[in-house]
C-alpha positions in Angstrom: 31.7 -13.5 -11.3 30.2 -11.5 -14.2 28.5 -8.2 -13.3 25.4 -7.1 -14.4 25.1 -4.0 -16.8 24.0 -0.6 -15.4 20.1 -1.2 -16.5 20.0 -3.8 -13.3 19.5 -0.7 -11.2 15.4 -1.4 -10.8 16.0 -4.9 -9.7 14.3 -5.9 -6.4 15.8 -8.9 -5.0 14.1 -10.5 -2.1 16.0 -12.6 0.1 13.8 -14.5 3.0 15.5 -16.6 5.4 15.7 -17.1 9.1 18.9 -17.6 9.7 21.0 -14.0 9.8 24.2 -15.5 7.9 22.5 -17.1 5.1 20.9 -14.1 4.4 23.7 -12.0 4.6 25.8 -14.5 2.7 23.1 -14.3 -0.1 22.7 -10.5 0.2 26.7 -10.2 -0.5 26.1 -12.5 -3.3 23.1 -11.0 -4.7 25.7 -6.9 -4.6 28.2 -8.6 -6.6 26.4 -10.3 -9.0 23.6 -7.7 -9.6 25.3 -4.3 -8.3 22.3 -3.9 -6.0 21.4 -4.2 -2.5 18.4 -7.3 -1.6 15.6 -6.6 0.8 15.9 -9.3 4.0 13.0 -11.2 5.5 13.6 -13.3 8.5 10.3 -15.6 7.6 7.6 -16.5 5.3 5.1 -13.9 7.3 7.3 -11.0 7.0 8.2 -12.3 3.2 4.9 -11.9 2.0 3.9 -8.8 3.9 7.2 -7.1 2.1 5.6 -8.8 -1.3 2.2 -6.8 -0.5 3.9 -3.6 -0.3 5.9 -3.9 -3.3 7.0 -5.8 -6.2 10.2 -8.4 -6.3 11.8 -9.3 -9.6 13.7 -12.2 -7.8 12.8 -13.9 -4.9 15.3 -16.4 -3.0 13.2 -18.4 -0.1 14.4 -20.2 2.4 12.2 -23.6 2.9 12.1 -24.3 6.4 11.6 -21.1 8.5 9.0 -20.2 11.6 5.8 -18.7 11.6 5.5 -19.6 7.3 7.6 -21.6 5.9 8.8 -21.1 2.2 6.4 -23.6 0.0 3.4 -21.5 2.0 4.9 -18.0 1.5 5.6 -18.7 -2.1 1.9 -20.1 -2.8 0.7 -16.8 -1.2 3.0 -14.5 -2.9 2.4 -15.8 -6.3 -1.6 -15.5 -5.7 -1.5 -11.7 -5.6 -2.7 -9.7 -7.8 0.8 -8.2 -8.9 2.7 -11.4 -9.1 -0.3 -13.2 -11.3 -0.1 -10.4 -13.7 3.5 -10.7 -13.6 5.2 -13.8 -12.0 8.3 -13.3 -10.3 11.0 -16.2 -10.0 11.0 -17.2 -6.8 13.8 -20.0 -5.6 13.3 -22.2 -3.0 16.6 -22.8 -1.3 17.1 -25.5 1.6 19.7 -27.9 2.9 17.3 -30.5 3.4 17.0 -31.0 -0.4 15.0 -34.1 -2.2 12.9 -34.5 -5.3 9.6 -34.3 -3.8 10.4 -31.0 -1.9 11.3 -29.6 -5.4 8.1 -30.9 -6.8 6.3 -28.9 -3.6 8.1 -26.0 -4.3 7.1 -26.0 -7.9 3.5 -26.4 -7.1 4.0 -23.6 -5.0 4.7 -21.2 -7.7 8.7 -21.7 -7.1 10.6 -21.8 -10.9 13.2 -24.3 -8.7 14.4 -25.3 -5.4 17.9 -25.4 -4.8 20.8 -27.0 -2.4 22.2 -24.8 0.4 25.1 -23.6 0.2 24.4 -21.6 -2.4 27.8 -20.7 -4.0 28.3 -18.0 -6.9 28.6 -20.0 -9.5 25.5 -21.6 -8.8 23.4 -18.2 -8.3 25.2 -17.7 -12.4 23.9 -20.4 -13.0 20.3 -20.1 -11.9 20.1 -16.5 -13.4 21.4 -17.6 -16.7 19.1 -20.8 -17.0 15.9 -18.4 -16.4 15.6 -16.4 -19.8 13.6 -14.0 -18.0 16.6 -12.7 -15.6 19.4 -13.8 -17.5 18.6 -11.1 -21.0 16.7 -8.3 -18.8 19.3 -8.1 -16.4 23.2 -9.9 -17.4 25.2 -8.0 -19.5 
């Protein structure tokens, strides 16, 4: 997989999901690719608390979770203050995948939503096909 260049080292990277080995898988992913370590939320609730106390370049959401799920957490995230002034991209990511979850999600304020597993040269892919990422942050 092609690594980032060394100016990826403010990156905050999200990753919300309540089940421990997809988030670890996407954490690993996330090292590689970017050459820094994700934040970890278990559920929408604790996502968006995390997005109150500070500011996520890249947010990878989980769907179906307890407590909030990931169409909720997103519409809340991208309603504050820091995130209107400067939307992140958040990514829904489920296994339960269909075309009007991925129109919910982009209501939500998600750019996409995306099929679990989530191999690497799909993550490539999403960061390259988002402008915004892809020249701030890939070498």
């Amino acid at each position: 997989m092609k690594r980032v260049n060394s100016s990826s080292s403010a990156l905050r990277v999200l990753v919300v999901d309540d089940n421990a080995i997809n988030r670890d898988i996407l954490g690993i992913l996330i090292e590689d690719f970017f050459s820094v370590i994700p934040e970890f939320a278990a559920n929408g609730v604790l996502a968006l608390e995390c997005a109150r106390a500070r500011y996520y370049d890249l947010i990878l959401m989980d769907i179906f979770m307890p407590e909030m799920n990931g169409v909720e957490a997103a519409e809340k995230i991208s309603a504050l203050p820091a995130y209107v002034a400067a939307p992140s991209i958040i990514v829904g990511l489920t296994a339960d995948y269909s075309l009007s979850l991925q129109q919910e999600c982009i209501r939500a304020g998600m750019v996409a939503c995306y099929s679990k597993p989530f191999d690497t040269d799909s993550l490539r892919d999403l960061l390259t096909h988002y402008d915004a990422l892809a020249s701030k942050f890939v070498s």
